[in-house]
N, CA, C and O of each residue as an XYZ file, in Angstrom:
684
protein
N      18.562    -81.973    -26.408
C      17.886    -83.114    -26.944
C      17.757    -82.970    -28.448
O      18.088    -83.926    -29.149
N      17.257    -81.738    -29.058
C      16.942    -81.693    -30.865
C      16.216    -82.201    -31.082
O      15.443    -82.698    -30.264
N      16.143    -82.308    -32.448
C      15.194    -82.964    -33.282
C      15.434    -84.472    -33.350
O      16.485    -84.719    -32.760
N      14.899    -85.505    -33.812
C      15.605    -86.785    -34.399
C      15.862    -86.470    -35.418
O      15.447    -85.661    -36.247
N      17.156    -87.693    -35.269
C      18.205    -87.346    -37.217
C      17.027    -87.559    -37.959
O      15.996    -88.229    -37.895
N      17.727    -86.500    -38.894
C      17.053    -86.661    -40.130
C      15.359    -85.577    -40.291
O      14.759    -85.377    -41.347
N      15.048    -85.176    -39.215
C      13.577    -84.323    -39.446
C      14.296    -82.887    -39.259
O      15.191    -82.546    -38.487
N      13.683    -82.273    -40.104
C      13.928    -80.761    -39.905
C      13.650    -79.826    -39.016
O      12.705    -79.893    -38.230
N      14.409    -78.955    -39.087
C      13.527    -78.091    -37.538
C      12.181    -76.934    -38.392
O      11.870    -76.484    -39.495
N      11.839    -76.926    -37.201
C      10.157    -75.927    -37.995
C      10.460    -74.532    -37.454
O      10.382    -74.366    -36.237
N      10.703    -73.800    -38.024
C      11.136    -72.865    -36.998
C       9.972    -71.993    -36.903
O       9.975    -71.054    -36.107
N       8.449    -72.369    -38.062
C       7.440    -71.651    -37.574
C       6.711    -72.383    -35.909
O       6.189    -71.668    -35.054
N       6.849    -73.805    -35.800
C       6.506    -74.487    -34.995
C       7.073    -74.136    -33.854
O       6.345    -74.354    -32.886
N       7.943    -73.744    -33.647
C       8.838    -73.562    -32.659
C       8.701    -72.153    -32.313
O       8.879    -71.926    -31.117
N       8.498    -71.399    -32.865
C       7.580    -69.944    -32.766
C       6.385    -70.086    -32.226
O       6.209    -69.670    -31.081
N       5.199    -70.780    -33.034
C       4.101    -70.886    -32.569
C       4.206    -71.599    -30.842
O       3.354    -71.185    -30.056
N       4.876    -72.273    -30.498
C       5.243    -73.345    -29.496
C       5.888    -72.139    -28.143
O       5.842    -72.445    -26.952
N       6.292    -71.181    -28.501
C       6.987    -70.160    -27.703
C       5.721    -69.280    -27.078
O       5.240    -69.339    -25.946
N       5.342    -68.429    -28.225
C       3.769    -68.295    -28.097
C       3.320    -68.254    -27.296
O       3.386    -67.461    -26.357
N       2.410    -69.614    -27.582
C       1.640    -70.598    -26.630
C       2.236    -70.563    -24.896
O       1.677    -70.310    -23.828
N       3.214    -70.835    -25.161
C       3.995    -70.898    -23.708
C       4.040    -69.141    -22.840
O       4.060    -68.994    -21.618
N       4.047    -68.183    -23.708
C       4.093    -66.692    -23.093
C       2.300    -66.674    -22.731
O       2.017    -66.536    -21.541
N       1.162    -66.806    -23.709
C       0.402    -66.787    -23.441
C      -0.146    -67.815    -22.285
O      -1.073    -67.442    -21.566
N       0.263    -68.727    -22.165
C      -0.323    -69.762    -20.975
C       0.504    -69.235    -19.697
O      -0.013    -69.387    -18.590
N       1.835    -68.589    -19.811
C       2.383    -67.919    -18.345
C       1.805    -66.643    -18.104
O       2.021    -66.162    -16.992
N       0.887    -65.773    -19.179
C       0.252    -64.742    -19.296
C      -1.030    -64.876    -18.446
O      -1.470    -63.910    -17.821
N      -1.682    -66.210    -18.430
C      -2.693    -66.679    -17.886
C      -2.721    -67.315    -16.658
O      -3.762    -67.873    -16.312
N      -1.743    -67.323    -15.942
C      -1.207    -67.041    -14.654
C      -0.688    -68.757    -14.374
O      -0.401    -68.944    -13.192
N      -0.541    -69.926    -15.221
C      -0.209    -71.090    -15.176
C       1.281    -70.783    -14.536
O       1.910    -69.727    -14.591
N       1.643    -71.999    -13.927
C       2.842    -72.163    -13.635
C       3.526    -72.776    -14.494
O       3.078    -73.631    -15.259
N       4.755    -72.362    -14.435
C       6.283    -72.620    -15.371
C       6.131    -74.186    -15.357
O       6.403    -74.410    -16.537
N       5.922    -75.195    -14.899
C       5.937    -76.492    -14.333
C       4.721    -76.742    -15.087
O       4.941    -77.541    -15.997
N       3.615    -76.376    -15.038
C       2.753    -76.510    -15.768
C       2.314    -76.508    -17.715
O       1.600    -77.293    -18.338
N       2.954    -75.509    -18.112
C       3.009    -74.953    -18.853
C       4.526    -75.852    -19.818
O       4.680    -75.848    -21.039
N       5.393    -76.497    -18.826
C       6.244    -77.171    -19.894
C       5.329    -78.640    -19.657
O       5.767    -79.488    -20.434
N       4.203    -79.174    -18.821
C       3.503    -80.321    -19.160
C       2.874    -80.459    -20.198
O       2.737    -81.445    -20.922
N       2.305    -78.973    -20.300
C       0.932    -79.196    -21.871
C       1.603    -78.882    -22.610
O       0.768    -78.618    -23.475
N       3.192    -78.501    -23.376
C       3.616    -78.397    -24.194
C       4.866    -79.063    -24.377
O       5.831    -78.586    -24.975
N       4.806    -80.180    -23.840
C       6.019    -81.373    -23.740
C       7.251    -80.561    -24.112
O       7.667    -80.586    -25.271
N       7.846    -79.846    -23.169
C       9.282    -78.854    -23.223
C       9.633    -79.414    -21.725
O       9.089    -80.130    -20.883
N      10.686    -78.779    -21.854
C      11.674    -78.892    -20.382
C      11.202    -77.644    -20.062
O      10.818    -76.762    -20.830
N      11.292    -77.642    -18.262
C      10.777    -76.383    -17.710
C      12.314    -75.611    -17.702
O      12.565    -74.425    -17.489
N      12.827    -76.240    -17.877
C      14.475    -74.889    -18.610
C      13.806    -74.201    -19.714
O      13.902    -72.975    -19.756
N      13.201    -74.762    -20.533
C      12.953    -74.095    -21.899
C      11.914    -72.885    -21.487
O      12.102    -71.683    -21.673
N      10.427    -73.700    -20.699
C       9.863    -72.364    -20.078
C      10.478    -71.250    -19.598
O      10.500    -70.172    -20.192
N      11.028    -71.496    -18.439
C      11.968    -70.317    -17.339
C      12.407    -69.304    -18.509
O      12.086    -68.117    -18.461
N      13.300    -69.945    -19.755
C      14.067    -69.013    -20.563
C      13.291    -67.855    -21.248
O      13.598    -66.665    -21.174
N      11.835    -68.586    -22.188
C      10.958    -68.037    -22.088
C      10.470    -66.978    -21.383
O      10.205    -65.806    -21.648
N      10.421    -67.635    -20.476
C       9.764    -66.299    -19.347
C      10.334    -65.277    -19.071
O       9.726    -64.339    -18.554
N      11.417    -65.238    -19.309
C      12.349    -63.867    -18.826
C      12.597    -63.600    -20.480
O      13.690    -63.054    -20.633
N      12.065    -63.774    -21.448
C      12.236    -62.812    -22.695
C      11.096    -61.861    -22.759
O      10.218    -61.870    -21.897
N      11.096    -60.882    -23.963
C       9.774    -60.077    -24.169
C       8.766    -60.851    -25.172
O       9.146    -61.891    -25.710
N       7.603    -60.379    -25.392
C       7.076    -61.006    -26.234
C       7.287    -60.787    -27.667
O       6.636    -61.479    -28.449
N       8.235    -59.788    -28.179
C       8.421    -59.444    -29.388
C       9.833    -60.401    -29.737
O      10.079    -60.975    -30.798
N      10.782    -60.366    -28.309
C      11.854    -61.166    -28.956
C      11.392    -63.058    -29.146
O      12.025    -63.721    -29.968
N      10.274    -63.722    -28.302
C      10.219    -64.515    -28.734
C       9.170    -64.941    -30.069
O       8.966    -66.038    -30.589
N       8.627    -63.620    -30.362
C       8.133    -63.779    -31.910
C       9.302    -63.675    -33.083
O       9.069    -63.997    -34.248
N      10.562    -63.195    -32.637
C      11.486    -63.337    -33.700
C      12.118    -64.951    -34.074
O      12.594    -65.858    -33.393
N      11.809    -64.731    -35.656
C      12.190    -66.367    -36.288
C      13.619    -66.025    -36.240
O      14.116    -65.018    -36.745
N      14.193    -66.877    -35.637
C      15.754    -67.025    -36.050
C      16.214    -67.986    -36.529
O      15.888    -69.006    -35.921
N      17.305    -68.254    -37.982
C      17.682    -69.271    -38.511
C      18.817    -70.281    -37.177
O      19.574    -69.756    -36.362
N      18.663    -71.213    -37.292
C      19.600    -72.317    -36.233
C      21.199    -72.122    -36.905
O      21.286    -72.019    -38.129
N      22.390    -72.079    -36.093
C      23.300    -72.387    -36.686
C      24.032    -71.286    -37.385
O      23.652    -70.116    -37.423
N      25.262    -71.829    -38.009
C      26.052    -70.649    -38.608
C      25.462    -70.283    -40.010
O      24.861    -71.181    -40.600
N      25.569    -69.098    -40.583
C      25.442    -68.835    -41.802
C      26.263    -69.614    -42.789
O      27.390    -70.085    -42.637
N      25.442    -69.653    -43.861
C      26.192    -70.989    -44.761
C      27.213    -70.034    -45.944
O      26.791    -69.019    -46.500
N      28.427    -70.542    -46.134
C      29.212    -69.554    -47.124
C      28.838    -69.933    -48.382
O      29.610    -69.465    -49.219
N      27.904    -70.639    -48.879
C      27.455    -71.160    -49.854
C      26.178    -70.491    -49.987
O      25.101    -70.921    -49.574
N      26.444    -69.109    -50.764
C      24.806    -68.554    -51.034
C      23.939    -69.491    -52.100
O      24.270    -70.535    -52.661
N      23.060    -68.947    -52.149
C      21.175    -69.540    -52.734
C      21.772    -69.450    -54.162
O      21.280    -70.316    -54.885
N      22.392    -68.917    -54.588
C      22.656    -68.486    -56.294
C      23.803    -69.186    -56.443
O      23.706    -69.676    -57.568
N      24.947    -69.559    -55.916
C      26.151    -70.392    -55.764
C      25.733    -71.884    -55.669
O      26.348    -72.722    -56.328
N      25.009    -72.128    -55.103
C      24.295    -73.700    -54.936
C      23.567    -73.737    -55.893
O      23.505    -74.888    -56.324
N      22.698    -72.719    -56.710
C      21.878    -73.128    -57.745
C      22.790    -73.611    -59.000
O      22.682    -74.557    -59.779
N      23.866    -72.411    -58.845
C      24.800    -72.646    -59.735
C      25.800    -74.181    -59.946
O      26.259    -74.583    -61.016
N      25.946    -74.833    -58.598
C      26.647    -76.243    -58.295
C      25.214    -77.106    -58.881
O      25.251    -78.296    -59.195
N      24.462    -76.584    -58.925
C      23.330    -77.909    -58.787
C      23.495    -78.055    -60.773
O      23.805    -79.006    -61.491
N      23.075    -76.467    -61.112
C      23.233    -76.707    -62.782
C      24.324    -77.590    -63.148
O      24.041    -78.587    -63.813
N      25.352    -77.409    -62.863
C      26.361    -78.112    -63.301
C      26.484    -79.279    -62.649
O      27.021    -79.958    -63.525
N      26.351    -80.036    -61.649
C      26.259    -81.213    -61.678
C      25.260    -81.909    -62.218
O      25.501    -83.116    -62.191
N      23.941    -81.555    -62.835
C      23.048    -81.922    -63.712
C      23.387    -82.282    -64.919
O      23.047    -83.288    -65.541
N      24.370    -81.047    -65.359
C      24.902    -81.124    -66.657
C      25.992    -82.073    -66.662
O      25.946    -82.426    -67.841
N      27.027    -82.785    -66.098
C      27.578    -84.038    -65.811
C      28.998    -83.571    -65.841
O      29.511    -82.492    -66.141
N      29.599    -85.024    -65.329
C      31.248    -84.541    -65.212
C      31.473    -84.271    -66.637
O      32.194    -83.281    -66.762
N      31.173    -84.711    -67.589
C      31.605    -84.334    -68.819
C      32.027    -83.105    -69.275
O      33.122    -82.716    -69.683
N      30.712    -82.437    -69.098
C      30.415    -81.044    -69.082
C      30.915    -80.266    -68.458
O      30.631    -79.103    -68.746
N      31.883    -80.501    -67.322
C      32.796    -79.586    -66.315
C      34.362    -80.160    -66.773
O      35.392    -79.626    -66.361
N      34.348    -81.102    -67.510
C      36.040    -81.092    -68.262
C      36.599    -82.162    -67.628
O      37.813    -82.026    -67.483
N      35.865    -83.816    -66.930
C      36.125    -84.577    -66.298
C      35.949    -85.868    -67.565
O      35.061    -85.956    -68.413
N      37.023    -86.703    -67.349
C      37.110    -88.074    -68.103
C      35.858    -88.935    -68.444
O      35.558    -89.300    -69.580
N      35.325    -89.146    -67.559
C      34.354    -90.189    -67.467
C      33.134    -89.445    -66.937
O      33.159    -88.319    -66.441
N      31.834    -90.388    -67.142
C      30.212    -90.069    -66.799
C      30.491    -90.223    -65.143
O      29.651    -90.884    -64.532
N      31.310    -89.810    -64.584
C      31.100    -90.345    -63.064
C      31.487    -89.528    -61.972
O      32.677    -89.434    -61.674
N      30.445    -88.821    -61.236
C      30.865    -87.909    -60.279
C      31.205    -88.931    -58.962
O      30.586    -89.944    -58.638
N      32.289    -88.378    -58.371
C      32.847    -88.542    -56.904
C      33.014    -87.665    -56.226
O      32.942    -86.516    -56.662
N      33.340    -87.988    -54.711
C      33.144    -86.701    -54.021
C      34.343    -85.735    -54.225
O      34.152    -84.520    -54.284
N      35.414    -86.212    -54.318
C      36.623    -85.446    -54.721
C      36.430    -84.281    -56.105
O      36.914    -83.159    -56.253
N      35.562    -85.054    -56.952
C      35.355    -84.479    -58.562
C      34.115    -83.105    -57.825
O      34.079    -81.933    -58.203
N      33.446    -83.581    -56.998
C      32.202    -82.365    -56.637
C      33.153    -81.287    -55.954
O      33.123    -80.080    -56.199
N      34.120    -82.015    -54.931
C      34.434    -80.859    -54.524
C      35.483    -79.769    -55.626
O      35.357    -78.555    -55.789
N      36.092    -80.332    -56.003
C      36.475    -79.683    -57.511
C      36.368    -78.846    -57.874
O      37.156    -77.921    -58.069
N      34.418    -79.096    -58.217
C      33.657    -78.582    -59.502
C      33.285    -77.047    -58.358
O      33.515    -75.863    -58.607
N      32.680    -77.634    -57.162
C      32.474    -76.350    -56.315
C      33.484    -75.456    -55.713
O      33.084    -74.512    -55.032
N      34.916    -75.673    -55.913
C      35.546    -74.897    -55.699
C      36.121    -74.303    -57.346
O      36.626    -73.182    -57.276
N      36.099    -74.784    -58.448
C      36.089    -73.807    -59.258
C      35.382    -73.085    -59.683
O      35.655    -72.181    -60.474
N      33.801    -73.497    -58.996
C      32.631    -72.563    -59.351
C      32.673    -71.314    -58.247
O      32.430    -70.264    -58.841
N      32.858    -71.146    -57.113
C      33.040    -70.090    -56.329
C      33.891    -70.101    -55.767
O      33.883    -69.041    -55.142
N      35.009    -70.819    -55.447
C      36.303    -70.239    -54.663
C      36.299    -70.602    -53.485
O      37.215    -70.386    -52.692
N      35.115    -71.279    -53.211
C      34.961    -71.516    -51.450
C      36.060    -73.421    -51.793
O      36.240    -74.067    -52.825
N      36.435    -73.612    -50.571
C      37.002    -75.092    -50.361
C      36.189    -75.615    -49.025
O      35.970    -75.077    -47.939
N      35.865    -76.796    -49.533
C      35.074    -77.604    -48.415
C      35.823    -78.796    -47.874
O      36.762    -79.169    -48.578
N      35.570    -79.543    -46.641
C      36.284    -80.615    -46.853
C      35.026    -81.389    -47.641
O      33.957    -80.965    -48.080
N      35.689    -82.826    -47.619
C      34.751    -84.255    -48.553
C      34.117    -84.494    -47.756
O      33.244    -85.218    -48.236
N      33.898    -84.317    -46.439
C      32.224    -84.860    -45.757
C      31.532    -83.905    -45.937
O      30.359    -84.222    -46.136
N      31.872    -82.084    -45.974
C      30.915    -81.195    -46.082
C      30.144    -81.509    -47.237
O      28.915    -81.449    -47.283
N      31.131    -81.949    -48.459
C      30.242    -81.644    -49.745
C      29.395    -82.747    -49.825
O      28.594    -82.636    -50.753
N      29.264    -84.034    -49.011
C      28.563    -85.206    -48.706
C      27.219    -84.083    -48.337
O      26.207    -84.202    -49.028
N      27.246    -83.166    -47.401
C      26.161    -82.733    -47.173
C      25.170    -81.793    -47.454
O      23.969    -81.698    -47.202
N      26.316    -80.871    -48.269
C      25.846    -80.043    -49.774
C      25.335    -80.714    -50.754
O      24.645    -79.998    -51.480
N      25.411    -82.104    -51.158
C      24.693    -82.788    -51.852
C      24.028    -83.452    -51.504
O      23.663    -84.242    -52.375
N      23.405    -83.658    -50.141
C      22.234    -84.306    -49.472
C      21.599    -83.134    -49.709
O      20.566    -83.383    -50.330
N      21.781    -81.461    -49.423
C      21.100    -80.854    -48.969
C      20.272    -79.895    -50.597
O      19.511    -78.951    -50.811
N      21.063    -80.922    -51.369
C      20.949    -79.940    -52.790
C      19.643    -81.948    -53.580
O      19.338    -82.123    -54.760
N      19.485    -82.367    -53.074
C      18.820    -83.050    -52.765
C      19.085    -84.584    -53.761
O      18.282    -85.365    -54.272
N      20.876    -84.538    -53.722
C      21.402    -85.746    -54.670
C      21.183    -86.770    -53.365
O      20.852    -86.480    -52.216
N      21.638    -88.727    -54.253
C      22.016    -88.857    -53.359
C      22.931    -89.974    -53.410
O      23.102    -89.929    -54.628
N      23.494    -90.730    -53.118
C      24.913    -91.855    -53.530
C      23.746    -92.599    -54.996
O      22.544    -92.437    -55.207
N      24.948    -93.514    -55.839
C      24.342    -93.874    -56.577
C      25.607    -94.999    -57.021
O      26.757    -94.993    -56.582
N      24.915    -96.110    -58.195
C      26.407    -96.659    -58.263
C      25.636    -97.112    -59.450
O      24.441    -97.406    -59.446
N      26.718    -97.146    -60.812
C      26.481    -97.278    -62.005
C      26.228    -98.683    -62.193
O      26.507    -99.599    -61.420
N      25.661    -98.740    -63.326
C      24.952   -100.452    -63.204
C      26.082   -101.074    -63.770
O      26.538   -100.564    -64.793
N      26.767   -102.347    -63.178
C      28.084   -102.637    -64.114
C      27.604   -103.854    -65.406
O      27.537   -105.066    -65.202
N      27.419   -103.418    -66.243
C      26.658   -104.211    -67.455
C      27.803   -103.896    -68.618
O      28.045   -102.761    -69.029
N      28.465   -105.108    -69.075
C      29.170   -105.084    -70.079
C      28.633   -104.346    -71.398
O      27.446   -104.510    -71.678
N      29.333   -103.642    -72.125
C      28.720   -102.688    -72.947
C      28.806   -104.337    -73.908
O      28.036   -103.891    -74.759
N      29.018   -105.384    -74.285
C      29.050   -106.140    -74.987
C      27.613   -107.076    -75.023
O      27.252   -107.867    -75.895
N      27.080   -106.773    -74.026
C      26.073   -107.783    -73.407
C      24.802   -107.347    -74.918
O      24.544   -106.333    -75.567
N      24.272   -108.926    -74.896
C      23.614   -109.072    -75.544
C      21.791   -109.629    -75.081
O      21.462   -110.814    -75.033
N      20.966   -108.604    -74.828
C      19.613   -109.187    -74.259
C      18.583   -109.643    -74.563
O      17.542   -109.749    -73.914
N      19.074   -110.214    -76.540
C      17.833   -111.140    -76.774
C      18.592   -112.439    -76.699
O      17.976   -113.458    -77.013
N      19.656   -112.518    -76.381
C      20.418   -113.482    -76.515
C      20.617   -114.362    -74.811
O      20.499   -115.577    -74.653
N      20.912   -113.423    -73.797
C      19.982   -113.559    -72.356
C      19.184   -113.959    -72.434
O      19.193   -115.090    -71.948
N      17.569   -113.434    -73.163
C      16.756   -113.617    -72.780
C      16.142   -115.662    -73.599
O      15.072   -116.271    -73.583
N      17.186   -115.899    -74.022
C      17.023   -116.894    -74.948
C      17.146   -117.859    -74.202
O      16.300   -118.628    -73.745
N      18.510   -117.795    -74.049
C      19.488   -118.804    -72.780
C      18.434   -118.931    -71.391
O      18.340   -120.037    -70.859
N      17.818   -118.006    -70.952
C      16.733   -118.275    -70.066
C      15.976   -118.715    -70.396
O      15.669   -119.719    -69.754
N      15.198   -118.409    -71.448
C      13.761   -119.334    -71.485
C      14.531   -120.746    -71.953
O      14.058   -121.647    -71.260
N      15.532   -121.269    -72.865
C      15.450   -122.377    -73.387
C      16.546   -123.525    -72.883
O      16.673   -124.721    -73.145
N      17.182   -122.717    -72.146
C      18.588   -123.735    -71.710
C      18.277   -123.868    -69.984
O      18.395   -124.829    -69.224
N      17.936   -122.784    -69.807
C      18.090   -122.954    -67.863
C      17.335   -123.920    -67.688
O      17.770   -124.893    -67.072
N      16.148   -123.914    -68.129
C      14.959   -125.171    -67.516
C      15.442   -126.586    -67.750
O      15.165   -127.580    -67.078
N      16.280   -126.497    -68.913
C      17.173   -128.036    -69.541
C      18.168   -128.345    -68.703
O      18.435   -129.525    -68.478
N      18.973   -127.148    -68.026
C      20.223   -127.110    -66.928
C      19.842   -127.492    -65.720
O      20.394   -128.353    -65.036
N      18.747   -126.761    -65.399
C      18.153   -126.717    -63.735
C      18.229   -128.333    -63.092
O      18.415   -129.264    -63.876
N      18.098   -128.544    -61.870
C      18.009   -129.662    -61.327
C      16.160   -129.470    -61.350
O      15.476   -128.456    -61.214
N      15.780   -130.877    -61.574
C      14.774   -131.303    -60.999
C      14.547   -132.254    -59.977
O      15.217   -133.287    -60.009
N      13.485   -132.036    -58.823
C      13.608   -133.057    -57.604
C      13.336   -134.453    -57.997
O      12.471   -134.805    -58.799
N      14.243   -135.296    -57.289
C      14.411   -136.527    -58.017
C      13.302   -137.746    -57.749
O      12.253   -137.563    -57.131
N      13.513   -138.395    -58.041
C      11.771   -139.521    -57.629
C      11.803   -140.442    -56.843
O      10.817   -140.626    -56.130
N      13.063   -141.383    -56.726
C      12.947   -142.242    -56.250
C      14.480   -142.100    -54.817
O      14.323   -142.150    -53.597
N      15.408   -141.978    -55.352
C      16.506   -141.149    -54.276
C      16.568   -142.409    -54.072
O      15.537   -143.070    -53.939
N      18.070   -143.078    -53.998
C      18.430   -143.885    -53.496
C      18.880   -144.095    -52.092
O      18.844   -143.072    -51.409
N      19.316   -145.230    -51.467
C      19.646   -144.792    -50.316
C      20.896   -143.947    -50.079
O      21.531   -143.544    -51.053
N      21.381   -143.585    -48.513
C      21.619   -142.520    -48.060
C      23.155   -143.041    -47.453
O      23.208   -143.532    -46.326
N      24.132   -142.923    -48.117
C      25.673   -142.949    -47.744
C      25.938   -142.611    -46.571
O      26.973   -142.976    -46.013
N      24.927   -141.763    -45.937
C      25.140   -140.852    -44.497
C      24.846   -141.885    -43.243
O      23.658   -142.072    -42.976
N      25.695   -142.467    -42.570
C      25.503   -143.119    -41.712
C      24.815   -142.272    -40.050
O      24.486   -142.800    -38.988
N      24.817   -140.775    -40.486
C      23.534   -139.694    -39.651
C      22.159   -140.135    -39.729
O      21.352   -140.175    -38.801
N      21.929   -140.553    -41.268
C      20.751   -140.422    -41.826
C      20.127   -141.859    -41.113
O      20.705   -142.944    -41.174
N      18.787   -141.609    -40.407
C      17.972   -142.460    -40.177
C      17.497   -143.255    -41.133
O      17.690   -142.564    -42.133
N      16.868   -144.517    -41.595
C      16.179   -145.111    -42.266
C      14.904   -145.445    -42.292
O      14.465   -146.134    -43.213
């Protein structure tokens, strides 16, 4: 079952939650019981029950080890802060192709383009899209044309409305 997308796992919660469950089968509750007051599957109890109490006090991380150490990601994060510019790229504009790039000339590792989608969720970027505003644009000159021409342009509702060409239209 898991978590729902998107929430993290607790892995102190899930400790404390193990716990609870050795101590309440400690207290002579039944397996059936014991996954009611702690909304688990009684699979999850049973498994429980046949561990020791020291192995289910051990925190274990979920999942594979990441080849992307803590100092390698700090290192991707500096430099994408510092901009494509700054890593020897044309334009102000990172893509995922340009990240993966930048992180494989920073450590040597190769990712595919959805991993690094999630190296940069997990490095806590997130999509973005440049504002497309003509570098020519002029905004006291906008702001002119709005206050003094639109209200002169605009339709106003009319007063009297003649009749109705629409042979739909009731009278």
């Amino acid at each position: 079952m898991g978590m729902p997308r998107g929430q993290k796992i607790d892995l102190e919660a899930l400790q404390a939650r193990r716990l609870e469950a050795a101590d309440l089968l400690g207290e002579g509750l039944s397996q059936a019981e014991v996954a009611r007051r702690l909304k688990v599957s009684r699979e999850s109890v049973r498994r429980w029950a046949g561990q020791s109490h020291s192995r289910l006090r051990a925190l274990r991380p979920m999942g594979r080890k990441s080849k992307l150490t803590e100092p390698a990601r700090e290192g991707v994060r500096t430099a994408l802060l510092a901009g494509p510019k700054a890593a020897g790229f044309a334009t102000e504009l990172w893509t995922l192709p340009r990240v993966r790039q930048l992180i494989t000339q920073r450590t040597g590792l190769r990712f595919s383009t959805v991993h690094v989608w999630r190296i940069l969720g997990q490095l806590g970027f997130s999509p973005q899209r440049p504002a497309g505003r003509a570098r020519e644009r002029d905004e006291a000159k906008i702001a002119a044309w709005k206050s003094q021409e639109w209200p002169r342009i605009k339709k106003k509702p009319g007063g009297s409305g003649g009749r109705s060409s629409s042979s739909t239209k009731v009278d």
